[in-house]
C-alpha positions as CSV (number, residue, x, y, z in Angstrom):
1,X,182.1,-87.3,-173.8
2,X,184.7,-89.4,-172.2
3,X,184.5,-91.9,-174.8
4,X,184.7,-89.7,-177.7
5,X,188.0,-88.3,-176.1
6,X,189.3,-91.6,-175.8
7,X,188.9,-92.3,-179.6
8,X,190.8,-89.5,-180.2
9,X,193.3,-89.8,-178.3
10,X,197.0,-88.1,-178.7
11,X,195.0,-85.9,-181.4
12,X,192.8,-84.2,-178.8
13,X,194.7,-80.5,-177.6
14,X,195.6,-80.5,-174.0
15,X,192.4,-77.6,-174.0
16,X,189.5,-80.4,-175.0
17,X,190.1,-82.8,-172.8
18,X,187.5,-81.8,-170.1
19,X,184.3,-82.2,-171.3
20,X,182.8,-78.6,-170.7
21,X,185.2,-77.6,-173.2
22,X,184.9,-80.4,-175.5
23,X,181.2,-79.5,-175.4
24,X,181.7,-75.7,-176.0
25,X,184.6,-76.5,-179.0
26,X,181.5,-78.8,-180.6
27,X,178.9,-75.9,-180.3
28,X,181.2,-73.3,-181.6
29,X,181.7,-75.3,-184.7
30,X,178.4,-76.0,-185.6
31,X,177.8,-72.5,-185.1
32,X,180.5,-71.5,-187.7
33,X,179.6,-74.3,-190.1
34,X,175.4,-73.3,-190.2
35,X,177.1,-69.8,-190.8
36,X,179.0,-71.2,-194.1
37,X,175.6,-71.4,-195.3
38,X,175.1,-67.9,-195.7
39,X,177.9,-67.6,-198.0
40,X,175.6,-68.5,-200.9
41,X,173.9,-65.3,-200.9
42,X,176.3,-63.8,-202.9
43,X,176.2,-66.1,-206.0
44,X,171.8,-66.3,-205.3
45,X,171.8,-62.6,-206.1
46,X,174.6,-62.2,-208.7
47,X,172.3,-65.2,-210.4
48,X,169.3,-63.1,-210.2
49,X,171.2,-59.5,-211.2
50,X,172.2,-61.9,-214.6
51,X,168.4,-63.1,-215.1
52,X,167.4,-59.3,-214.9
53,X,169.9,-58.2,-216.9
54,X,169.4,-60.6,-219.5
55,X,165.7,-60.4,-219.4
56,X,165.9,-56.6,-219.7
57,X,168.2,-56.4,-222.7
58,X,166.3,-59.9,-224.4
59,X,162.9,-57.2,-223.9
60,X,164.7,-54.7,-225.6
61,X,166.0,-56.4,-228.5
62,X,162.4,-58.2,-229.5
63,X,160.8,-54.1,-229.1
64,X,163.7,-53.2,-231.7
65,X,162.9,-56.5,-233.5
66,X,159.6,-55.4,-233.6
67,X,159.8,-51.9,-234.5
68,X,162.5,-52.8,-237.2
69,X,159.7,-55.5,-238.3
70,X,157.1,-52.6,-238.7
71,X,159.3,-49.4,-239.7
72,X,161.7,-51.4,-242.7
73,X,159.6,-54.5,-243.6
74,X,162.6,-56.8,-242.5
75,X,162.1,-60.6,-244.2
76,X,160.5,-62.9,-242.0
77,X,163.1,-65.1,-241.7
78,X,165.5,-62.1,-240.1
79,X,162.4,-61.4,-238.1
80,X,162.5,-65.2,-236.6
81,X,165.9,-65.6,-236.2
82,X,165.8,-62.2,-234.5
83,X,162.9,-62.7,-232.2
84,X,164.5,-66.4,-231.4
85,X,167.6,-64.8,-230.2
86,X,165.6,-62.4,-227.7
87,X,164.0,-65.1,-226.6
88,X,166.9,-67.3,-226.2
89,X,168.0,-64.2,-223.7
90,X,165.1,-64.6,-221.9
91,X,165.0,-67.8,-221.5
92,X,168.8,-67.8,-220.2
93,X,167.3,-64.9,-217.5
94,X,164.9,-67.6,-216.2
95,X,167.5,-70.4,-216.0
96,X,169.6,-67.7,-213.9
97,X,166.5,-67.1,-211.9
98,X,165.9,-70.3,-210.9
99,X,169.1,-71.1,-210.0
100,X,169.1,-67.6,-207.9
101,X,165.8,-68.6,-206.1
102,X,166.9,-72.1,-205.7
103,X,170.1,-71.4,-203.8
104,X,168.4,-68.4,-201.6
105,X,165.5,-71.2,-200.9
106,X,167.6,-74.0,-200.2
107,X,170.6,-72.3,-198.0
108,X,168.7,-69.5,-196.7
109,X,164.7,-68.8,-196.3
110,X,162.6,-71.7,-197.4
111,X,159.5,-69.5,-196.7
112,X,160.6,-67.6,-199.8
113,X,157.3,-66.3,-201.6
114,X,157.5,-67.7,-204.6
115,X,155.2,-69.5,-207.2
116,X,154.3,-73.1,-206.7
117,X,155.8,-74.1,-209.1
118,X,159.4,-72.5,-208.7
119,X,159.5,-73.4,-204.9
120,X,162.5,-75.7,-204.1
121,X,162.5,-78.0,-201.0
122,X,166.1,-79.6,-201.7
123,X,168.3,-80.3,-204.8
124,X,166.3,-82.5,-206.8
125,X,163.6,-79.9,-207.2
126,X,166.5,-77.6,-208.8
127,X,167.7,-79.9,-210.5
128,X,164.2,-81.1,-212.0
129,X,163.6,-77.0,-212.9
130,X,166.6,-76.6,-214.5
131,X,166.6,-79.4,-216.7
132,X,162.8,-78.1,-217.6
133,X,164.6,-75.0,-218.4
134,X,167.7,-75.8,-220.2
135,X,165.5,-78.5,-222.7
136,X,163.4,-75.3,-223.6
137,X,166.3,-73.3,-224.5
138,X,167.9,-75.9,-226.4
139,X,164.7,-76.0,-228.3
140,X,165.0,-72.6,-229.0
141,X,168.6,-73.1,-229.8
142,X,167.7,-75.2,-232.3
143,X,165.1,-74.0,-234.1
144,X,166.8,-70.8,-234.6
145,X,169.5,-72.9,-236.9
146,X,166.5,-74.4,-238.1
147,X,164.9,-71.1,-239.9
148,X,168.4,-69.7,-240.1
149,X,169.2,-69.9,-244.3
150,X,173.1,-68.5,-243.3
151,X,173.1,-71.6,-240.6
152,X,171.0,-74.6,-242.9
153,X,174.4,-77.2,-243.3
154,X,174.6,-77.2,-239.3
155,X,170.8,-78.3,-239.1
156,X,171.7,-82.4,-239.1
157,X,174.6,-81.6,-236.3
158,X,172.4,-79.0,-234.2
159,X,169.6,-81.7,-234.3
160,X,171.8,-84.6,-233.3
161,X,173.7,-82.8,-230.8
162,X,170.2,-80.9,-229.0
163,X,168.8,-84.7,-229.3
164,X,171.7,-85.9,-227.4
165,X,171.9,-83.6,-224.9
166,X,167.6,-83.8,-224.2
167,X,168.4,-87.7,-224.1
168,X,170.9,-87.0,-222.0
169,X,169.2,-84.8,-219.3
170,X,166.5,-87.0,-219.4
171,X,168.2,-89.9,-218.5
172,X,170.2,-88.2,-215.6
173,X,166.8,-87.1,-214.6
174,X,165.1,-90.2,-214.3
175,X,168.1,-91.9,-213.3
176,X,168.3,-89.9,-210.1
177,X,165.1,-89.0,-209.0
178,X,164.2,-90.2,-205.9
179,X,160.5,-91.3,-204.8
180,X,158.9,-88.2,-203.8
181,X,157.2,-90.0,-201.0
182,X,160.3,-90.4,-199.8
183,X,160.9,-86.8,-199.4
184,X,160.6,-84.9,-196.5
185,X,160.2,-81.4,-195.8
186,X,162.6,-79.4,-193.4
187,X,159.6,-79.6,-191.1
188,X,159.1,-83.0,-191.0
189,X,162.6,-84.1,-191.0
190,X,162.8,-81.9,-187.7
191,X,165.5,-79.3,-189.5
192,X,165.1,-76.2,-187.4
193,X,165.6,-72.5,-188.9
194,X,168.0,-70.6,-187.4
């Protein structure tokens, strides 16, 4: 302790410079700094109130696309762009989800009960779902222009631009993915829960 009051010098209040208190003013700011964490709870569940939201009303549009389908005999074209759109919804919902679940996990509980697959151990693994994510909405982006006849002069520009952006993602993917036996669980690494 001594020497870390030394290096600060001048800069260390008059209150710190025993080291009892230096030792209590260290302890109480770790304890409000491991609190900070909890401040992501907020934005984990307003993520997950948007995926349910947008899930919900993407389920209710492709029931009305459906029943519109059946009751009027709508083209099949306005039937695909239609059912696209819900989609695109839903797929929007599960980015949201993932990001919800992957804050909560990360910040909060690791020991959330999720699927294998949507389980998050630290960033990458976020980042890795939601680039899964975002490529299959742009997909769906995409080929709703595709089958849209109102929409076929931006086909060439959707194309290039989705192409660029999966190119994109893909390299940023690849270029920062670290060597997963390199990764260490919050066990292993000795991180201890709160």
């Amino acid at each position: 302790f001594c020497h870390k009051l030394t290096v600060l010098g001048n800069f260390t209040p008059s209150v710190l410079r025993t080291p009892f208190a230096h030792l209590l003013y260290h302890l109480a700011m770790n304890r409000i700094l491991a609190a900070t964490r909890y401040a992501v709870v907020v934005p984990a569940i307003a993520s997950i109130l948007g995926a349910l939201l947008l899930m919900v009303q993407g389920s209710i549009e492709m029931i009305q696309v459906i029943i519109d389908a059946i009751l009027n005999s709508t083209k099949l074209k306005l039937t695909i762009v239609d059912v696209l759109t819900a989609v695109d919804a839903i797929l929007l919902g599960t980015v949201l989800l993932v990001i919800g679940y992957g804050l909560y996990e990360l910040f909060i509980n690791e020991d959330l009960k999720v699927p294998v697959w949507l389980q998050v151990h630290d960033l990458d693994d976020l980042k890795s779902k939601l680039i899964g994510v975002v490529v299959a909405l742009i997909a769906v982006i995409f080929v709703g222009v595709f089958v849209d006849i109102n929409r076929s002069k931006d086909v060439l520009a959707f194309g290039v631009g989705a192409g660029a952006l999966v190119t994109g993602l893909a390299i940023f993917a690849f270029a920062t993915k670290k060597d997963p036996s390199m990764k260490l669980s919050r066990k292993e690494a000795g991180i201890k829960k709160p």
